[in-house]
C-alpha positions in Angstrom: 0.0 0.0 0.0 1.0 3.4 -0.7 2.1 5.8 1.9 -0.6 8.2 0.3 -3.3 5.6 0.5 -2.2 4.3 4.0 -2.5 7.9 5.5 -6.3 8.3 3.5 -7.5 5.2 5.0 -6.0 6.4 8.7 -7.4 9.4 7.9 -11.3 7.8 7.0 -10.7 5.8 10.1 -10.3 8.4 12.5 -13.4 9.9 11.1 -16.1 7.2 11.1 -14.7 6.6 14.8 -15.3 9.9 16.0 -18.6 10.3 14.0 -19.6 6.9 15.3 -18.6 8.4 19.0 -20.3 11.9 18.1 -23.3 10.1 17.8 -22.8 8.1 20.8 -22.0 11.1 23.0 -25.3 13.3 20.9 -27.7 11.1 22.4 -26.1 11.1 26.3 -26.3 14.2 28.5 -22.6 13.7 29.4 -19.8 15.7 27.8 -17.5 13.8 28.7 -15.7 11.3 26.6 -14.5 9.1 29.0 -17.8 8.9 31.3 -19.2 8.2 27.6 -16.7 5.1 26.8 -17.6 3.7 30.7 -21.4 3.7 29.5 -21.1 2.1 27.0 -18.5 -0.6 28.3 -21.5 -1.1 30.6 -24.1 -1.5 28.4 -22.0 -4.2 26.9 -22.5 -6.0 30.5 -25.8 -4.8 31.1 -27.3 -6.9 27.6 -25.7 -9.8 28.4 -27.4 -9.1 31.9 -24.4 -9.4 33.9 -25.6 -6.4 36.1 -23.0 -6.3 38.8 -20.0 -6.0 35.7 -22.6 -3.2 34.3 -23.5 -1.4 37.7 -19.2 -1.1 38.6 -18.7 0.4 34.8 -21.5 2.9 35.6 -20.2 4.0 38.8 -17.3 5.0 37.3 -18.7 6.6 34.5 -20.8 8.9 37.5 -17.7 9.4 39.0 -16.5 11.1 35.7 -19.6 12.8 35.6 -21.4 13.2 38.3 -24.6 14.8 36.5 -24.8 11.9 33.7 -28.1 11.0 33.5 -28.4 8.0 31.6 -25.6 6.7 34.1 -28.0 7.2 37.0 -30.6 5.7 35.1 -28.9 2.5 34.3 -27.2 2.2 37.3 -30.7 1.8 38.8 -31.7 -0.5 36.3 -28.9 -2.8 36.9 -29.5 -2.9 41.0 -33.3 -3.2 40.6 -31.9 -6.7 38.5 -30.2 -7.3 41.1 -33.1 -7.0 43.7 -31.7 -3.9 45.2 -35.0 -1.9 45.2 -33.7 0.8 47.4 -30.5 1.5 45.9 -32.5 1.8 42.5 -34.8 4.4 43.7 -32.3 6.0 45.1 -30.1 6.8 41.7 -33.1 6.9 39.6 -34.1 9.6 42.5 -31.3 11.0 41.5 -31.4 10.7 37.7 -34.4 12.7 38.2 -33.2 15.6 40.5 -30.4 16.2 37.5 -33.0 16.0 34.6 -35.7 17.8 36.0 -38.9 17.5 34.2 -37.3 17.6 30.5 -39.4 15.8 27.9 -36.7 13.8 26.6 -36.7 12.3 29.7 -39.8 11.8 30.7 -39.5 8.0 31.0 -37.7 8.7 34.3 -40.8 8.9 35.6 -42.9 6.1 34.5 -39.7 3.7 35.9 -40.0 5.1 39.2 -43.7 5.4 39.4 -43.3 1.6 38.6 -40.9 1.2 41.8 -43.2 3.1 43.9 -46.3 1.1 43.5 -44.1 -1.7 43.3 -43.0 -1.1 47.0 -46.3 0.5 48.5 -45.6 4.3 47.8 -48.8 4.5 45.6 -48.9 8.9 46.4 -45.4 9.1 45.3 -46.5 7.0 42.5 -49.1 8.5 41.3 -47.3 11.7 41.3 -44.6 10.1 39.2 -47.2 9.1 36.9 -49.2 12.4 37.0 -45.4 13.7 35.5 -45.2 11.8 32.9 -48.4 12.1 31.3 -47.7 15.8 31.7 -44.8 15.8 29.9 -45.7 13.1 27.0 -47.8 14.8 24.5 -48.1 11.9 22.0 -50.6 9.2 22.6 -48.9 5.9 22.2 -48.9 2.5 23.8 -46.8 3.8 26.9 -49.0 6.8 27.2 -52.3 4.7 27.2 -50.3 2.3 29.7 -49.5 5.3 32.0 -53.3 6.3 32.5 -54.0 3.2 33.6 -51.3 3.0 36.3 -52.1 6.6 37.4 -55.7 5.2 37.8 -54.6 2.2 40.0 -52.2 4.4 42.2 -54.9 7.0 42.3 -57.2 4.1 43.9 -54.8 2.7 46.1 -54.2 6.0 47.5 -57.8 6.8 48.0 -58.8 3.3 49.6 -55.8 3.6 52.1 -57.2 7.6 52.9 -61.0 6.1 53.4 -60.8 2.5 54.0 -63.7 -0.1 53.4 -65.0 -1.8 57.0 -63.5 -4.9 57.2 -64.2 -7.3 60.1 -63.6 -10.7 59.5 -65.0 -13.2 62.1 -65.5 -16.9 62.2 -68.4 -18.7 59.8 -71.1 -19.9 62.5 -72.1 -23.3 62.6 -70.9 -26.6 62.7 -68.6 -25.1 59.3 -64.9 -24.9 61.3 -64.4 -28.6 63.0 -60.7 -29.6 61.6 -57.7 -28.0 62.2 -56.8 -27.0 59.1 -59.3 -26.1 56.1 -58.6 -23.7 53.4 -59.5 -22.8 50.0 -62.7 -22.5 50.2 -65.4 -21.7 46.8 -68.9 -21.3 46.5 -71.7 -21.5 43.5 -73.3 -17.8 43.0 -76.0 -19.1 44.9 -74.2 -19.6 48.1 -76.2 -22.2 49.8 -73.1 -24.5 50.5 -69.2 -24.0 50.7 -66.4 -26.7 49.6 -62.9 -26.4 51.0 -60.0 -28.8 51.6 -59.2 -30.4 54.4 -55.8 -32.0 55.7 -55.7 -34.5 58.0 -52.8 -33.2 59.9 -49.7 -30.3 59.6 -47.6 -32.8 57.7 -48.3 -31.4 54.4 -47.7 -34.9 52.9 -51.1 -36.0 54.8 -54.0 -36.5 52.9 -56.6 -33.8 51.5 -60.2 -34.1 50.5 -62.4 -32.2 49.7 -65.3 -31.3 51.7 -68.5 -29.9 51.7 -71.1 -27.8 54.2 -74.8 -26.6 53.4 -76.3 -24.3 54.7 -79.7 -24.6 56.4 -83.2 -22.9 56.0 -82.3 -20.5 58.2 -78.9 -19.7 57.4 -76.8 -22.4 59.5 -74.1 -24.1 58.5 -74.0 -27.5 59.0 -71.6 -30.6 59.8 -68.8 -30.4 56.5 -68.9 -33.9 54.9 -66.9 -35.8 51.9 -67.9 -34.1 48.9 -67.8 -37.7 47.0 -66.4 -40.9 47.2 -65.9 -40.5 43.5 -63.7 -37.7 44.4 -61.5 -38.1 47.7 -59.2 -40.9 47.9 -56.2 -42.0 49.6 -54.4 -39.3 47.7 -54.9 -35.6 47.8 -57.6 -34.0 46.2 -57.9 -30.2 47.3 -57.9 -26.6 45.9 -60.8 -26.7 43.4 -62.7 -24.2 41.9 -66.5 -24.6 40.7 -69.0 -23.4 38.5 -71.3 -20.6 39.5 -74.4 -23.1 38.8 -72.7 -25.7 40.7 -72.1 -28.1 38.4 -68.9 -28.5 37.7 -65.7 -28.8 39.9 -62.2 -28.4 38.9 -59.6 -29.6 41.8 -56.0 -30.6 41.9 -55.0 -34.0 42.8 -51.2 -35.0 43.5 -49.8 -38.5 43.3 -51.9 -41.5 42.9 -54.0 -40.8 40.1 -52.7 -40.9 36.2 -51.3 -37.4 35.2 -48.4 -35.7 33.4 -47.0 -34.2 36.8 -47.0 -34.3 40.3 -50.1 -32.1 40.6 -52.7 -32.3 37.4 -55.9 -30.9 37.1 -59.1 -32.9 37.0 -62.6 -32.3 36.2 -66.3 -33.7 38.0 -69.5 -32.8 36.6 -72.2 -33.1 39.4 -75.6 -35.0 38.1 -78.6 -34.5 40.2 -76.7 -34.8 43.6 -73.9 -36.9 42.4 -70.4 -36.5 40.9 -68.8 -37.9 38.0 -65.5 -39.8 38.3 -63.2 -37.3 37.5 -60.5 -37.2 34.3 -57.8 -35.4 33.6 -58.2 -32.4 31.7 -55.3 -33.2 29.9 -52.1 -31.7 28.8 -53.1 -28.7 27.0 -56.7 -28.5 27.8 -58.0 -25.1 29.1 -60.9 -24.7 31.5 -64.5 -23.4 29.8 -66.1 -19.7 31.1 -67.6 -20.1 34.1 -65.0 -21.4 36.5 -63.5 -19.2 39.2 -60.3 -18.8 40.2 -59.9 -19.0 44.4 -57.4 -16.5 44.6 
């Protein structure tokens, strides 16, 4: 090569490398070259979600410049990864204080309105929220997202200023005899309850299913087997049923014929008896009507 066409090729080099960094350093709020190279060595940890790798690049890249944004930002990215919820509200507290309420960095604020409600601070939330919808003009998929977060913080906050009466008290009756019972459902009409019961702390003890009605005037009475066709020597428990009635969906470990250690079976109740129960199978979805217990 000719020393002519070695220095034009130095030369083109040199020039795609600083227009490739000028780009790089366009879009950051840093001026700083070197703060600028740490980010991105960071970013190189941070996609291959090695966050610790990323989160020590970034603090040197703050350390550069302590009013990098984007540094801030990530860096509270990479601890929430990590599970360090405080430390990220903390920087991207901080990313905020620096950026103010500039559109271009509006997302600041839907992040941390995220962490907020996350972690219980549904006011701070919804202020963070309130923010961003200030400063996002366009309507777009975020924006639409946004308005319904602001709603749910906006609830939050007012249930925990004016609270609903709650006062939860034992059922009456002959319902509570074992010592332990849980999950309970109940058809729309609400004239009996089934719930599992375990014969003992050991969770490897059986469950059933059982069953209490209520009487003509409102008593519940004596829980008993909900079918032999149903409870076995294995464990039968955390169903979910119909609102007619009619149908139960429970799960049963062990013992019966499945693809797992827990599967998911189905009885349909004829007159006041229920079917022996099948698998729903390995792909099969429940039909409308069933409700979830929790």
């Amino acid at each position: 090569m000719s020393r002519s066409a070695f220095l034009f090729s130095v030369i083109l080099l040199t020039a795609l490398t600083c227009a490739a960094q000028g780009k790089l350093y366009n879009n950051l709020s840093t001026k700083s070259k070197k703060a600028a190279e740490l980010y991105e060595q960071a970013d190189y940890y941070y996609v291959r979600k090695d966050y610790r790798s990323a989160a020590e690049y970034l603090q040197k890249a703050i350390k550069k410049d302590k009013y990098f944004i984007e540094a801030w930002f990530r860096l509270g990215n990479s601890q929430y990864k990590l599970s360090d919820t405080l430390q990220a509200r903390i920087n991207w507290e901080k990313a905020i204080a620096i950026a103010g309420e500039i559109p271009g960095h509006s997302y600041l604020y839907y992040y941390i309105g995220e962490l907020y409600f996350e972690t219980g601070a549904y006011r701070k939330s919804k202020e963070a929220f309130a923010t961003y919808l200030e400063l996002n003009k366009v309507d777009d998929r975020r924006k639409r997202d946004v308005v319904k977060r602001y709603k749910n913080a906006a609830f939050a906050v007012s249930a925990i200023e004016a609270p609903l009466e709650f006062n939860p008290r034992p059922l009456g009756g002959a319902l509570n005899r074992f010592a332990l019972q849980y999950f309970p459902v109940m058809p729309v009409d609400q004239q009996s309850i089934i719930f599992t019961r375990r014969m003992g702390i050991d969770p490897s003890q059986d469950e059933d299913l059982y069953v209490s009605y209520k009487s003509g005037d409102g008593i519940w009475q004596v829980p008993v087997s909900l079918s032999d066709n149903i409870n076995t020597f294995f464990n039968e428990g955390t169903c979910s049923i119909s609102a007619d009635g009619r149908m139960l969906i429970f799960t049963s470990c062990y013992g019966r014929q499945g693809y797992g250690s827990c599967d998911l079976f189905v009885s349909y109740k004829s007159g006041s008896e229920w079917s022996p129960p099948e698998n729903l199978g390995r792909e099969s979805i429940p039909g409308p009507g069933i409700r979830s217990l929790r």
